[in-house]
Every structure is written in structure tokens, then in C-alpha cells.
N, C-alpha and C positions, 0 to 999 in steps of 0.2 A: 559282640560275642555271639549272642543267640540270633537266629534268624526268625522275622515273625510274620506273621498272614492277620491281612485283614476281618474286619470282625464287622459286619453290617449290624448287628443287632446293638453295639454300642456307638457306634459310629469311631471305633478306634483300632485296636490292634492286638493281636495277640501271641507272644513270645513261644518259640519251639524248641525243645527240648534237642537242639542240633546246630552246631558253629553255623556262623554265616561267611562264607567267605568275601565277599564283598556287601556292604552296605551300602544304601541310597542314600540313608541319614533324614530321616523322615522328620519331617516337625508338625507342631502343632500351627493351625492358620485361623486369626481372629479376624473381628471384624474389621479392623483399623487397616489392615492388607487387601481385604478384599474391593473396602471403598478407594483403598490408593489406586489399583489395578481397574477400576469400574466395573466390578462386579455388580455392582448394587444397581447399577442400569437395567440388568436382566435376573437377578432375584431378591427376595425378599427375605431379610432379618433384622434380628434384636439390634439393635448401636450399642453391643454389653460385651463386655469384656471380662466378665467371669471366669468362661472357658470356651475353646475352640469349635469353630463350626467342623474343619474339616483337616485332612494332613497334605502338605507338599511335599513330593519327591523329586528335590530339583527343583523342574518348571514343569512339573506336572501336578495336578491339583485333586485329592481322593477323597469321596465324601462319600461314607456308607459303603467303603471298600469299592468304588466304583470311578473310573476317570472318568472327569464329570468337564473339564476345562485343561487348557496349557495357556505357558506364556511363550513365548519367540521372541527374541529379540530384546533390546532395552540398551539407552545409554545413559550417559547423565543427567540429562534434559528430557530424551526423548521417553515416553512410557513403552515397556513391550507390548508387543501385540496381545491380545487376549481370544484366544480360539474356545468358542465351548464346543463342547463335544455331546456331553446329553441334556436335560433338566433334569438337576439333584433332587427335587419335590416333584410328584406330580401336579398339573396343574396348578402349578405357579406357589404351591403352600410354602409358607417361610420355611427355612433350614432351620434345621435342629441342632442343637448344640449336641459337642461329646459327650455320653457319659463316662465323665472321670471318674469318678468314683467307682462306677463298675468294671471297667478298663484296671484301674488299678486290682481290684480284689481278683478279678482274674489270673493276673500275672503274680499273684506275690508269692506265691510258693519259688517259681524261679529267679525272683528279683532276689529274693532273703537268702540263697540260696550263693549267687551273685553277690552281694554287701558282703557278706560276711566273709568268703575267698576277700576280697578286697580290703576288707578290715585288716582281717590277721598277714595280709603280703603290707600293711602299713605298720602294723602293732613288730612285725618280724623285721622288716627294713631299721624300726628305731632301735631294736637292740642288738640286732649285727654291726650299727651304724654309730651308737651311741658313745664311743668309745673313739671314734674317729674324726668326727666333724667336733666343730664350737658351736652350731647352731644348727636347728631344725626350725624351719618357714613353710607357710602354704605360700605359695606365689599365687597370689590373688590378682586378677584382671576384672573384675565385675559379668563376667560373662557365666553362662552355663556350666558350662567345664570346670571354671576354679570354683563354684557357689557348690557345685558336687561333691570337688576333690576336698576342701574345706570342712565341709558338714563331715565329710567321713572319716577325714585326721582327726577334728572331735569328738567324734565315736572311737577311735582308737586309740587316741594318747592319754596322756594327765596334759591339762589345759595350762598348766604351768612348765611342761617341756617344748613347747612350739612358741612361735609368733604368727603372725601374720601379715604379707609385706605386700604393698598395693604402688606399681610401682604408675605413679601418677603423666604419663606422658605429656598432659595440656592438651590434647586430641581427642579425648574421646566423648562417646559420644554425651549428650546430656542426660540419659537416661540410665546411663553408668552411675555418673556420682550422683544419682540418688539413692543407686543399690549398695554405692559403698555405703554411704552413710548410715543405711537400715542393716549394712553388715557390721558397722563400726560400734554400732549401738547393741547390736546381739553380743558382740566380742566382749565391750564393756560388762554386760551383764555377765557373762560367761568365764567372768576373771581371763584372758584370752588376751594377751598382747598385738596389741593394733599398729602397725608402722607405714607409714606413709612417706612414699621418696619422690622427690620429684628435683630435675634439673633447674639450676642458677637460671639458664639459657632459655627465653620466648619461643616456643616454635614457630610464632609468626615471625621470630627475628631469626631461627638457624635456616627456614627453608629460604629466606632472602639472602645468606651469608652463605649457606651450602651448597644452593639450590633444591629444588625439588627431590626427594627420594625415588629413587626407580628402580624395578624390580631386581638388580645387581647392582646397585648402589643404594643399600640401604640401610646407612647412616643413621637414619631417626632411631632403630630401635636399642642402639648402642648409646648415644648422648641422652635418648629421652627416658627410655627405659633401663637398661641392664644395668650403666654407669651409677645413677641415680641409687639402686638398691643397692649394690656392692659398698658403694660410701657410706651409708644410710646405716649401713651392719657395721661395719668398720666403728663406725660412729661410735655406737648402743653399745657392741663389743669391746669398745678397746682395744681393738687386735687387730690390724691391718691383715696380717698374713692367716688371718682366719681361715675356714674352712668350713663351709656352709652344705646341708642337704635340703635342696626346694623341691617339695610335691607338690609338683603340677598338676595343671587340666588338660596337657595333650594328650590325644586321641589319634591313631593308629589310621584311621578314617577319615580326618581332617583332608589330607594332603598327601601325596605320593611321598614326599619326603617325610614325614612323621609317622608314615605306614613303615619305615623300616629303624626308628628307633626302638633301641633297649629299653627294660621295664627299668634300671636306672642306667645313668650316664654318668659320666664324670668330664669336666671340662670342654663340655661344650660352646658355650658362650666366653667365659672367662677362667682361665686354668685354677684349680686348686678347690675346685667346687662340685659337687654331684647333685645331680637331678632325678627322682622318682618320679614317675609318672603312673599312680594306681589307677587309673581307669585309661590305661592307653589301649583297653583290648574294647574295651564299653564304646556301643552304638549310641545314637540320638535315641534308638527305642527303648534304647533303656535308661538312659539321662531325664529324659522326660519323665518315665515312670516314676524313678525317683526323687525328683523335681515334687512330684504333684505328692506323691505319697506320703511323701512328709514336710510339707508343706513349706518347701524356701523361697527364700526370696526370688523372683522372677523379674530379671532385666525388664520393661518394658519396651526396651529398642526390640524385644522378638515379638512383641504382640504387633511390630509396627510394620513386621513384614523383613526385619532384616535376620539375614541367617548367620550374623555371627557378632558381634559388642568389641569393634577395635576402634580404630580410628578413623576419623572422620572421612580424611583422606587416605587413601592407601594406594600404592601402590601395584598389592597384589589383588585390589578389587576389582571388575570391571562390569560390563553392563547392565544388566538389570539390578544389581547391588548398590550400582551407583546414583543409580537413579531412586530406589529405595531410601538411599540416606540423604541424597538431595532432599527429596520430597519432601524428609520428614523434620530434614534440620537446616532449612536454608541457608539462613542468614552465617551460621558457625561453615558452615561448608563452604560458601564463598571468600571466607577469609583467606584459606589456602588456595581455592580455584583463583586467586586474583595474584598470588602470590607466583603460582605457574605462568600465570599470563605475561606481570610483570620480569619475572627472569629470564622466560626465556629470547635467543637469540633469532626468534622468528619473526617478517612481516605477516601480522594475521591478517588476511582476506577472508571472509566467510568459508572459504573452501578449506584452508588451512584450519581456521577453528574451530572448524566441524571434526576435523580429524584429528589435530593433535589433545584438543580440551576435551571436547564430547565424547570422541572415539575412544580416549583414552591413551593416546601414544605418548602424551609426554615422560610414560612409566618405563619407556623404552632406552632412554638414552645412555650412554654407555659411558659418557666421560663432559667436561665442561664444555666442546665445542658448539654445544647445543644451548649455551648458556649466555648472557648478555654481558657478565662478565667473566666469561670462563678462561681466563688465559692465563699461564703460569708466569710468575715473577721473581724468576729463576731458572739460570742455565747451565747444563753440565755439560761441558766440552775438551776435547784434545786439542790445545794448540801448539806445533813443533814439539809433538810429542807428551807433553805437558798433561797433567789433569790441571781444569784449570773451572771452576763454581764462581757465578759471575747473579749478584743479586741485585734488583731493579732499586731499591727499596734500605738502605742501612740498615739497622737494627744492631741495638749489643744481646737482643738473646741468645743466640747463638753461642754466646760463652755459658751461660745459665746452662743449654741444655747440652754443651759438650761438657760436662762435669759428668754427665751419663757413660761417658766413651771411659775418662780417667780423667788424674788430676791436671788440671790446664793453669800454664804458667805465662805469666806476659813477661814478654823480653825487652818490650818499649819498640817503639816506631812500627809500629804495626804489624812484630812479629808476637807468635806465640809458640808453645810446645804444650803436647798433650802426651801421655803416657799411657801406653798399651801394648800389652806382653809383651814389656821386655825393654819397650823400644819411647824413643825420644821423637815424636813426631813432628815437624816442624811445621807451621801454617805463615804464608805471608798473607797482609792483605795489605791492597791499597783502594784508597774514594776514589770513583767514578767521576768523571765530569755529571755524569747523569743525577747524583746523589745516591748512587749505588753504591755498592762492597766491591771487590773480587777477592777470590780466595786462588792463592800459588801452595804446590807443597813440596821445596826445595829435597827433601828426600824420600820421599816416594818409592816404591820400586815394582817389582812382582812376585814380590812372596805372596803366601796365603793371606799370611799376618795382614801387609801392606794392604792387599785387597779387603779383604774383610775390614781394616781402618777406613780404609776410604768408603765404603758402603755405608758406616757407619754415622763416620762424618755429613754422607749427603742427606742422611734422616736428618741428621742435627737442623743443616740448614734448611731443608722444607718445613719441619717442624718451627723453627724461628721463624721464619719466614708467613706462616700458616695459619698457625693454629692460635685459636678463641676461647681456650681456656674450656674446655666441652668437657674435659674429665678421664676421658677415654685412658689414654697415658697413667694417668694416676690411678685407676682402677686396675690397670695392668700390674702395676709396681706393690708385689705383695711385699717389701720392705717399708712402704708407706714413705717414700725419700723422693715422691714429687708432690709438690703444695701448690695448687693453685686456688689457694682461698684469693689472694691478692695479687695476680700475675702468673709467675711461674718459677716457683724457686725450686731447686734443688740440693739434698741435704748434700754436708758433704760425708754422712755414712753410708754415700748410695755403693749398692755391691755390684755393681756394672754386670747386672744381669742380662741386660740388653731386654727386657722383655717388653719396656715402650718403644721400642725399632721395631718390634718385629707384629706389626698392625699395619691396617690396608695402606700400601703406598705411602708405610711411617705417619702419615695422617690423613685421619677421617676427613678431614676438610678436605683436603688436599686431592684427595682421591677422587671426593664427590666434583672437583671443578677443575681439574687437571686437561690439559691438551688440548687447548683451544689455538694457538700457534701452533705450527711446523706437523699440523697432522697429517699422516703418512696416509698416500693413496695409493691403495692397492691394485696389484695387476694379476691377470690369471684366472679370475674371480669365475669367467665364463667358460673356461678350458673346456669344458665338457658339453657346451653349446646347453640346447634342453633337455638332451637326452639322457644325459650321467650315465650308468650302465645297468644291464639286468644281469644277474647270477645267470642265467644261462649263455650268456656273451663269453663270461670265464671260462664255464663248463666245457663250452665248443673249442674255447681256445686251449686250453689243459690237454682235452683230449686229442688234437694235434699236438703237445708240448712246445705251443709258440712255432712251431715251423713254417716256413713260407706259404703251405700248401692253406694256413687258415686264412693269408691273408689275401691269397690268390683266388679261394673258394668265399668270399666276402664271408668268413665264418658261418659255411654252408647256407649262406644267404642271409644268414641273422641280423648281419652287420655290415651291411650297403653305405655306401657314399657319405656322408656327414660323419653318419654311426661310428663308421671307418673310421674316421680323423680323433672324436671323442673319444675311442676307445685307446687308439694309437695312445693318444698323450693319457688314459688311462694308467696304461701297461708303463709307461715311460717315469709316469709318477709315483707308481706301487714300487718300482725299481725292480721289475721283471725284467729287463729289458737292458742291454748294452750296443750300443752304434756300432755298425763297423765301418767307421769313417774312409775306407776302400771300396764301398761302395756307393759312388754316385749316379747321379742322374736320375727323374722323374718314372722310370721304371724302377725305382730300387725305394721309390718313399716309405714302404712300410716292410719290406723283407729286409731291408739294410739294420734292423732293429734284432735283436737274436737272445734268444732265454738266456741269462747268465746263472749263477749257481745259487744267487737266492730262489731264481722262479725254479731250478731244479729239486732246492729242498720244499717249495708251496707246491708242486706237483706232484711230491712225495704223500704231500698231507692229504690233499685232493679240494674239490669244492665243496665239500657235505662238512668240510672238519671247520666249526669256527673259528678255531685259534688261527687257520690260515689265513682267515679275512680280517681277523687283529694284528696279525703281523703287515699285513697290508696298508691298515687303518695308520700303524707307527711310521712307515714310510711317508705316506700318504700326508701329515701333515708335517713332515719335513720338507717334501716336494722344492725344488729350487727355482722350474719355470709356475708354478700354481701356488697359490694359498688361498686357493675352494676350501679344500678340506681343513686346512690351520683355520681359517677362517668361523668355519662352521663349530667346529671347539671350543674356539676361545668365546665366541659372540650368543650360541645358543644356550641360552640359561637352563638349569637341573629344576627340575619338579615344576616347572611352568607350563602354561598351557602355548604353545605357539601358534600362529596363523603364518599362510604366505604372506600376508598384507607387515604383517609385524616384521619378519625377516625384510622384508624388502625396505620398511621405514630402518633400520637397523644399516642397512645397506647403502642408505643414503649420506651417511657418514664417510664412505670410504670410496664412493660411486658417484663423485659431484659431477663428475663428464658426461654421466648417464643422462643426458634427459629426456632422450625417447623411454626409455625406461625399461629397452628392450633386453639391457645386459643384464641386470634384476631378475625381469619376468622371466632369463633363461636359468639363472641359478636358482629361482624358486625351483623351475620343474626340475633342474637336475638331482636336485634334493630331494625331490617327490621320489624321482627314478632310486635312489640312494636306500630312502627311508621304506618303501616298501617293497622295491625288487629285488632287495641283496639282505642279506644278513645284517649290515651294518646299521640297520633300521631295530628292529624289534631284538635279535640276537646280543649285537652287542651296544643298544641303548641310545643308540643317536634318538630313535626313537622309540621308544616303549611302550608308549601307549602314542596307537595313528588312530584316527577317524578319516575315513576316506571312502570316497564312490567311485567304482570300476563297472564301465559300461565296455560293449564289444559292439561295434555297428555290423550290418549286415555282409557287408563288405571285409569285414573284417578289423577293421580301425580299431585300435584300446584306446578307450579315453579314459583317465583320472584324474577325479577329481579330492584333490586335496583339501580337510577341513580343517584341521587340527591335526598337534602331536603336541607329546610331551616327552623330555629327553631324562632318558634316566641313566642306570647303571649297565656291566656286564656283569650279567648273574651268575655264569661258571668260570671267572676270569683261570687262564692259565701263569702260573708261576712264572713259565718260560719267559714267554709273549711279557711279561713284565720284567724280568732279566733281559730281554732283548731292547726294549722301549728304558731302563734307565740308562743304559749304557748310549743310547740314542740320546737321551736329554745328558749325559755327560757330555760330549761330543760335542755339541748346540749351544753349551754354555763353556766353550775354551776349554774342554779335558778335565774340569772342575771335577774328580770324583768323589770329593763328602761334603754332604750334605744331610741335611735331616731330614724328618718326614715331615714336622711342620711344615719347613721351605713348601714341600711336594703339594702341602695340603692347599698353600695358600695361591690361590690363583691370580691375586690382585698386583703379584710381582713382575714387574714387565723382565720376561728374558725370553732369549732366540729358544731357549729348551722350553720344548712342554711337555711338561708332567705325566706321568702314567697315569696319576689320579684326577687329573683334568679329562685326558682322553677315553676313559672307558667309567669315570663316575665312582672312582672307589673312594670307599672313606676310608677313616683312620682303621676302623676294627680289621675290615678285611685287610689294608694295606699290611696290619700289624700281622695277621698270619700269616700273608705271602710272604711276606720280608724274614721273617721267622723260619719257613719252610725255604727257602733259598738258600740262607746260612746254613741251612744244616744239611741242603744237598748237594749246595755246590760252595764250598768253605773257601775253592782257591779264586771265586769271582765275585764273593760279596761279603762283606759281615754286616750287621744290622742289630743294637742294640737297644732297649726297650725295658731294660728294670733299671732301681735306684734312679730314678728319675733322667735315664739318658734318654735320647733321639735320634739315635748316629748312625747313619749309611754309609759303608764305605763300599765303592768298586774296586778289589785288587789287583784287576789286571788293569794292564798296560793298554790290552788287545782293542779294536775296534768292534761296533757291533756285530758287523758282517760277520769279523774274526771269531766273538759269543757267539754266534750260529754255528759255527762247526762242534761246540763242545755240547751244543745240544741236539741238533740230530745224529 
């Protein structure tokens, strides 16, 4: 919240009466850091951990308000580099500690100042809330944030209206549950109800049964954590269909993604639930402040050098973090490092596990083909027409968990019937020679109904098929009508909510080790050779309106020979462009191509307007000879930090032909070309935040170099541009025009349609006031509903996209 400046006389810092816009998140650094780092090779201090010698910003190191050192680099194994920069002491005299004490007295007029806005947005949340939920929780993690958020619900509530829920993953680190413990024991004294959840399930046994968690496959914090406390309440409550308010310790500042949560939330992990977060707007500089000021408990995982108390392993951790909590915690950190080794579907050579272990890429992986035994044990297929679910493996759950669909009757000889709106579903099966099932469905057809049953059905059998009993499902079902204390039963009061269907891929297992067989190899990938395009490629081309003469004039030279071809199939993929198949022959390769009446209304817009280059974006990954751009959508994860080296490991998935590795190295750079020459980069969020170096040789040459990006959202999205893109994903998915906004939100669902909220990063809030503003401006091409609990999008017209284009320019 406040922004603050060093303070040499204390060795600390001191708060300014003025918002910070961006924070560094400064911390404190003990000794136990600096001998991991080897510092203590070139100066001299206390081995005392009272209080900190100096603050890190990042990998940078302040001692006396002065950069005194950096670190560079770091993996698992390897230590980062260690760069000094001055001597913190002259002549060699040992470092001084902070003084805390006066650091605090400094600041406390604007910390108190601070607390108590936070207090009364806590003491105000309980009694606007109090009336709506069944329970109020600090959601405790043993880390800084919740040892914050905690102390100050205590200060705001009656100690008799909250709990306290520590949701125990089996991951963290050891220096955690010793803070819970010194937390469990204050709570005791404090009359403070203490709850502790933790999953049935080993994490040394889910990440061998799931595989590894990766940064888009990340399963562990739903079975380890979120699962665990929802049961845990459920439990204590008696009420399944509870309704819970947890005040967190997110921070605004953590992550690009937690930078644009609300100060509460409702349903974002598990529906029916709301989250506060009072200190989502509070820096580390003032975490700390308060830390020390009143003296709480303090994680020693941060005297250790680590900047944040999760778990041991992570997925979203990577190099100099990692090697931090190696250092500090070997022997627990190997348990899972061997558990990676063990799953995965790699020959390790030293080269490889340098790269996937060390480097970190195992966090990359996108689905089970990467996995040892990542193959699915189950097929859905059309034969002579037929839907026809073909399973390796028997099983009768399957009946168990179609009681979720409706009531299932056995007819004998291996038929059934299931009931759903309305209708008498029939199911044949017969044994496999193999010891398999196969599933027939004698009346079948193409209604909605029909469809929607059969979708329904195929959760069923991945789920039977699948699933370990994780919980996940059952934390879903606010009717409390799945039990898997003992297996998997299902009551028979279940209200066929469907809302255990509608989870990653029907099941978390499932999803984390799926597609290991019949994985689809992509083509197109390189369309764009290295070059992708630059906004003034458009520009040049616009301002002829596509006419022969730009492509005669190499687009006034811009766009010479390869450029040429890149671009061509540019223009062909944005759908500017219609053939006129009257014109042949190798004079005619790029004039035979001619603006049709989309590119007349994108020339209407111009190249400065971004919604043109969103409309672009929507073509672009429907493309028929390319999916570059689908690719880039579906595969680049939101709020993550990206490298070329990680896109490319990503790529190797889909690019097994590749082994010069030159069709990669070209869709790195075309991406490069994508992310920082065009709009589609920082405008509308592919990338958001780039790090990059642009040299000019003397000659003239641009060279860039790419270091990083991170993909976020469209920050002015246009209404249109998203009336024009649903009607695009109706289209994509057989004409399907309703659907929810769940469906939209969830990107885990494999379909030909992508999402408007995949392609531009929009969550639910905004999606819920564009959809809102659509209905009410264009009534005869959408309705969209969103009170009493509905979800519902409907497209009314008939019309195709193209045809939605004319009613909006």
C-alpha cells in the first residue's frame, strides 16, 4: 500500500505517506541466508538470528540502504552466482544488525494508521456477512500472510465467532509445522478454535498415482488442500451445503494473478463459498513491520532464505528458490525429486537431467504423455455411426456413479436404462475378450437432451474408470450424496446436479495422466517461418487496402521474399483474404489473394484501433491451414513467467519430427515477432509483462533478444469483439448455441471451440458485465443470465459470425 525509502541510520526502511504502485516486496535477510549463498567467505558476522543483517529485493541484497551484492542464476542443485558490488563495512568490520526496534517506532504512526482500516474492513465484512455464511475461518498456511491475516481477525472479532483451518498438505516445509504448533498452542490459550484437515491420500502415493503437478496441472492443491478443509467443515458443521467466509493472507503483490483479485470473492475454488482477503492491498514492508511490532510468530523457513512457506515441491517454484529449499531441507525434498524421476516417461542421460530435474521442466508438462504410465484406459469412438465407450479394464462402478445422471435400472444380459429428462436411456454392454466392457447406446440420437446424456455418461465412465477416492467429487456435491469413506457410493437422494461432472476432465486423476496414446501431431506450427509479422506490415498493407500494388511493391519494401510468404499466409489466417481461384500461375501467387468484406470492415477500424487486432486474434486461432496461433492459447499458461526454452520444451510434445529443432527455434521467434511488434503482445495480453533486449547493428540489422514474458489479460476488452468470438466458438462446437459461462471459464474441456475467456484472459467478473451489456444491447443476438443462481448463454440468431459482423459495423 505505502511506498517506502531506505533508511541508513537503522539499517531498515521507512514508510511514505504515498500508494506504491508497484512493490519489490522487500524482506528481511539473516544469517542462515547469507552462509547458504557464501557470503561469509567475504564478510564477517554474528551466527545469531535474533534479527536481520540486511533486506533483499528480489536478487538483490540492501544493507544500510545501499546495493552491497546480487545473486544471478540458481537451480536445484546448482547455488546462484554471487556478485558483490561494494563492502557493506569498511575495512572488513562485521555487519550490524537491523535496528528493529527503531524501524518499528518510526513507522508506527502509518502502520496504526494501516491496522485499524484493516481491522474495521474485517469487524464490517463480519456483520454484512454474518447473516449469510455458517462459518467464519482464518485459512491458516503457517506462512507470513495468514500469521498476519490471523493476529488481526483476532483483533477484530469475538474469539468465539471464527476458527481457524490449517489445511495440512503433507508437503510443507518442516519449519511450518513447528509454527503451526506455536499457533495451535496460542489459539488454545486464546479460547480460538483450531482445525486441522488433511487428505486420506500420501502425497508420496498421489504424485506416483497422478503424476507430478505442473504448472497447468495442478491437482495437488485441490486433493491436498482445498478438498481436505471443505470436508473438515462439513464435518464440525453438520451441513454439507454450508457456506463458509475464509480470510486469507493473499496479497495483491504475490503474483500477476492475485494482483487483480477482489477484496472478497465468492466461489473461487469451490462454489458456495466466499473469501476475504484483508491485507490484499499490504506490502512485505509492511508485513514485516507488523510481524516484528508485535511480536508473532515467525516461520523460520524465511530466516532460511526462503521467500515464501509452501511446499516443498512446487511446481510454481523455480531456480534460486529451489535450490534454497533443497539446501535447507534435503532429505524431505528428495522424496518428491525421486518421485519425478521415477514417473516420468524419459531416458535420463545427464543432459536430460540437467534439464528436466535441475532446470525444472518437469513443471512443464501438459497431459500424461510425459509420463511412465500416462495412457488412457478408455475409448470413445464412432463406429457405423454408433457412439460406442470401449473400456480396457471391467469395473461395476460405473453403475455406482451413473446414479449421478438418474435412476439406473438393470434389464439383465447386460442391458440397462437410465433416466434423464424425460427419457429412457438404454445402455448395452458386452465382455471383451481383453477383460474389458464395451458400452452400445441402442437409442441414442441428436437432440440436445441425447447430447448432453452422452457427455454425461462419458464422465461416468472416466470417473469409474479413474478415480482413487481423492474427494474432489465429493467436495463438489453440496447435497453431501457422494461417500467415499469406503469406495464410492452414491446416495440414492442425489439431485442430479451434475456438479461432480463439471471438474477438470470429470477427473482430477484423469486429467493429470490423460493422452498418452493417439496424441495428435500438429501441423502449421511454423507458418510464419521466424518472422510472425510487425504492426507496420499491416499498416503498409491497410494503407493500400490489400491491393495488388502492396504486394507488387514488396510492401513498399517491408516485406521482401520469405516476409512475403509469412505474411501472405498471415493475411490468409486472419481471414482478410479470399482466392480467386481464376487466377493461376506463379505470377498470380500473392495478387490472386483479394480483401474480402471482413478485411473491409478491419480497414474501416484501422491499425491503431485494438479491437481490430482482436478480431484478428478470433480468426487467427480458428485458422484451418495453421494452429500457431490455437496453439499459443491453449499451451501458454496466465500469470506464469515463460522463457523460449520452456515454450520450446512444451513443443516437444506436439513436434516429435522436429529434431533439428529448427521448426521450434522458428515459432520461438515468431512469437517474439507477435509479443513485441504487434499489439497482440502487451495490448491484448498474450504478453503483458516482456523482458527483452533490442539491439540495431550498424548496418542496420534488429536483433531481439527475448527473456521472459508473462501472459495475462485484455485490459479494455470490447463487447463486440466478444459477440463476434462466441458466435465463433458456437460455430466450432456444431452450432451448439447455449452454454454457460462455467463451460467458457473452464479451459480443461477439450473442444474444436475456444473460448473468448481462454483467448483474451477474461475471468468471470468481467465476462459477467460483458455478457450483461450485450443482452441489453443487442437482445435479438444474445441473452445471458446471471441472478437466482443461473449461468445461461444463449446466441439467438441463426446468423454465422461473418453474418454478426454486419449488425455491428
Amino acid at each position: 500500500m505505502y511506498a517506502y525509502e531506505w533508511d541508513s541510520t537503522t539499517g531498515g526502511y521507512i514508510l511514505t505517506p504515498m500508494p506504491l504502485a508497484f512493490s519489490k516486496e522487500p524482506r528481511p535477510v539473516y544469517y542462515k541466508e547469507l552462509d547458504i549463498l557464501g557470503f561469509d567467505k567475504y564478510w564477517d558476522y554474528d551466527k545469531n538470528d535474533s534479527f536481520p543483517y540486511m533486506w533483499a529485493e528480489a536478487n538483490n541484497y540492501y544493507y544500510r540502504g545501499r546495493l552491497v551484492a546480487k545473486t544471478k542464476g540458481g537451480s536445484l542443485y546448482t547455488p546462484p552466482e554471487l556478485v558483490l558490488i561494494e563492502d557493506p563495512e569498511p575495512e572488513g568490520y562485521p555487519l550490524r544488525f537491523v535496528d528493529i526496534p527503531a524501524m518499528v517506532d518510526k513507522n508506527r504512526q502509518l502502520m496504526e494508521q494501516l491496522v485499524q482500516e484493516t481491522i474495521k474492513k474485517i469487524y464490517n465484512t463480519f456483520i454484512e456477512y454474518q447473516d449469510k455464511v455458517d462459518v467464519f475461518y482464518v485459512a491458516f498456511s503457517g506462512g507470513k500472510d495468514s500469521v498476519v491475516a490471523l493476529d488481526l481477525v483476532q483483533r477484530a472479532l469475538p474469539h468465539n465467532c471464527f476458527k481457524v483451518l490449517f489445511g495440512d498438505t503433507g508437503m510443507e516445509f518442516p519449519d511450518t509445522y513447528e509454527t503451526v504448533e506455536k499457533i495451535k498452542q496460542i489459539c488454545a490459550e486464546e479460547k480460538i478454535e483450531f482445525l486441522q484437515a488433511k487428505s486420506k491420500l500420501k502425497p508420496e502415493n498421489t504424485w506416483q498415482i497422478f503424476g507430478p503437478p505442473a504448472v497447468t496441472i495442478r491437482w495437488c492443491c485441490s486433493v491436498h488442500k482445498t478438498t481436505p478443509q471443505i470436508m473438515q467443515l462439513r464435518e464440525v458443521l453438520q451441513k454439507p451445503d454450508f457456506t463458509g467466509m475464509a480470510f486469507t493472507g493473499v496479497r495483491g503483490d504475490e503474483s500477476l494473478s492475485r494482483s487483480e483479485y477482489d477484496a472478497i470473492s465468492y466461489g473461487g475454488k469451490h462454489s458456495g463459498q466466499y473469501s476475504c482477503h484483508p491485507i490484499l492491498e499490504w506490502n512485505t514492508a509492511e508485513l514485516f513491520l507488523y510481524i516484528y511490532e508485535n511480536g508473532l510468530t515467525f516461520n523460520n523457513a524465511y530466516k532460511k532464505g526462503n521467500t515464501r512457506a509452501g511446499c516443498l515441491v512446487c511446481p510454481m517454484s523455480q531456480g534460486k528458490h529451489d535450490y534454497m529449499k533443497y539446501k535447507n531441507y534435503p532429505d524431505d525434498t528428495d522424496l518428491f525429486i525421486n518421485k519425478i524421476i521415477t514417473t516420468s516417461g524419459k531416458n535420463f542421460s545427464k543432459e536430460n537431467y540437467d534439464r528436466f530435474v535441475e532446470q525444472g521442466y518437469w513443471r512443464t508438462r501438459k497431459s500424461g504423455r510425459e509420463l511412465s504410465f500416462g495412457h488412457d484406459k478408455h475409448v470413445f469412438e464412432i463406429v457405423k455411426g454408433q457412439n460406442v465407450i470401449t473400456v480396457q479394464k471391467k469395473n461395476e462402478y460405473w453403475k455406482e456413479w451413473a446414479k449421478t445422471i438418474g435412476q439406473v435400472t438393470s434389464l439383465g444380459d447386460g442391458e440397462f436404462s437410465i433416466a434423464y429428462e424425460g427419457k429412457s436411456y438404454a445402455i448395452r454392454t458386452i465382455s471383451t475378450q481383453e477383460g474389458g466392457e464395451q458400452f452400445t447406446f441402442p437409442n441414442i440420437e441428436n437432440s440436445k437432451s441425447d447430447i448432453k446424456f452422452l457427455s454425461l455418461f462419458k464422465s461416468v465412465i472416466i470417473k469409474s474408470v479413474y478415480c482413487v477416492n481423492c474427494g474432489y467429487c465429493a467436495a463438489e456435491c453440496k447435497s453431501g450424496c457422494i461417500d467415499m469413506a469406503n469406495g464410492v457410493h452414491i446416495s440414492n437422494q442425489c439431485k442430479h446436479c451434475f456438479s461432480c461432472h463439471d471438474i477438470y476432465s470429470h477427473c482430477l486423476r484423469y486429467n493429470s495422466i490423460k493422452n498418452r496414446i493417439g496424441a495428435k501431431v500438429m501441423t502449421g506450427l511454423d507458418r510464419y517461418y521466424s518472422f510472425g509479422i510487425k504492426e507496420n506490415w499491416l499498416r503498409v498493407y491497410f494503407d493500400y487496402e490489400g491491393t495488388s500494388s502492396f504486394w507488387k511493391s514488396d510492401g513498399d519494401g517491408e516485406v521482401p521474399n520469405k516476409k512475403k510468404d509469412a505474411f501472405l499466409n498471415f493475411v490468409k489466417d486472419a481471414g482478410l483474404v479470399d482466392e480467386d481461384k481464376s487466377l493461376k500461375g506463379k505470377e498470380y501467387k500473392y495478387i490472386k489473394y483479394k480483401p474480402n468484406k471482413f478485411a473491409e470492415k478491419m480497414f474501416s477500424l484501422g491499425v491503431d484501433d485494438e479491437s481490430m487486432w482482436a478480431y484478428l486474434m478470433c480468426n487467427l486461432v480458428y485458422a484451418e491451414d495453421s494452429e500457431e496461433f490455437r496453439w499459443f492459447i491453449k499451451n501458454i499458461p496466465f500469470s506464469e513467467t515463460s522463457t523460449p526454452e520452456s515454450i520450446k520444451l512444451r513443443l516437444d510434445e506436439v513436434m516429435e519430427n522436429d529434431k533439428s529443432g529448427l521448426g521450434k527455434r522458428n515459432i520461438c521467434d515468431a512469437l517474439k515477432s507477435f509479443l513485441i511488434k504487434t499489439p497482440f503482445g502487451k495490448q491484448l495480453g498474450l504478453g503483458s509483462v516482456i523482458d527483452y533486449e533490442e539491439k540495431v547493428s550498424s548496418n542496420g540489422r534488429e536483433t531481439i533478444t527475448l527473456n521472459y514474458f508473462v501472459r495475462g489479460s485484455w485490459k479494455n476488452p470490447d463487447e463486440k469483439v466478444i459477440l463476434y468470438a462466441l458466435y465463433k466458438f458456437a460455430e466450432a462446437c456444431g452450432n451448439y448455441r447455449q452454454f454457460t459461462l462455467t463451460r467458457l471459464l473452464d479451459t480443461s474441456v477439450e473442444s474444436a471451440g475456444i473460448s473468448p475467456t481462454q483467448i483474451f484472459g477474461l475471468n468471470r467478473e468481467t465476462m459477467e458485465k460483458i455478457l450483461n451489456g450485450l443482452t441489453f444491447n443487442y437482445p435479438d443476438l444474445i441473452e445471458a443470465r446471471f441472478t437466482l443462481g443461473l449461468d445461461n448463454i444463449t446466441l439467438k440468431s441463426d446468423k454465422t459470425a461473418n453474418e454478426i459482423l454486419n449488425e455491428l459495423f
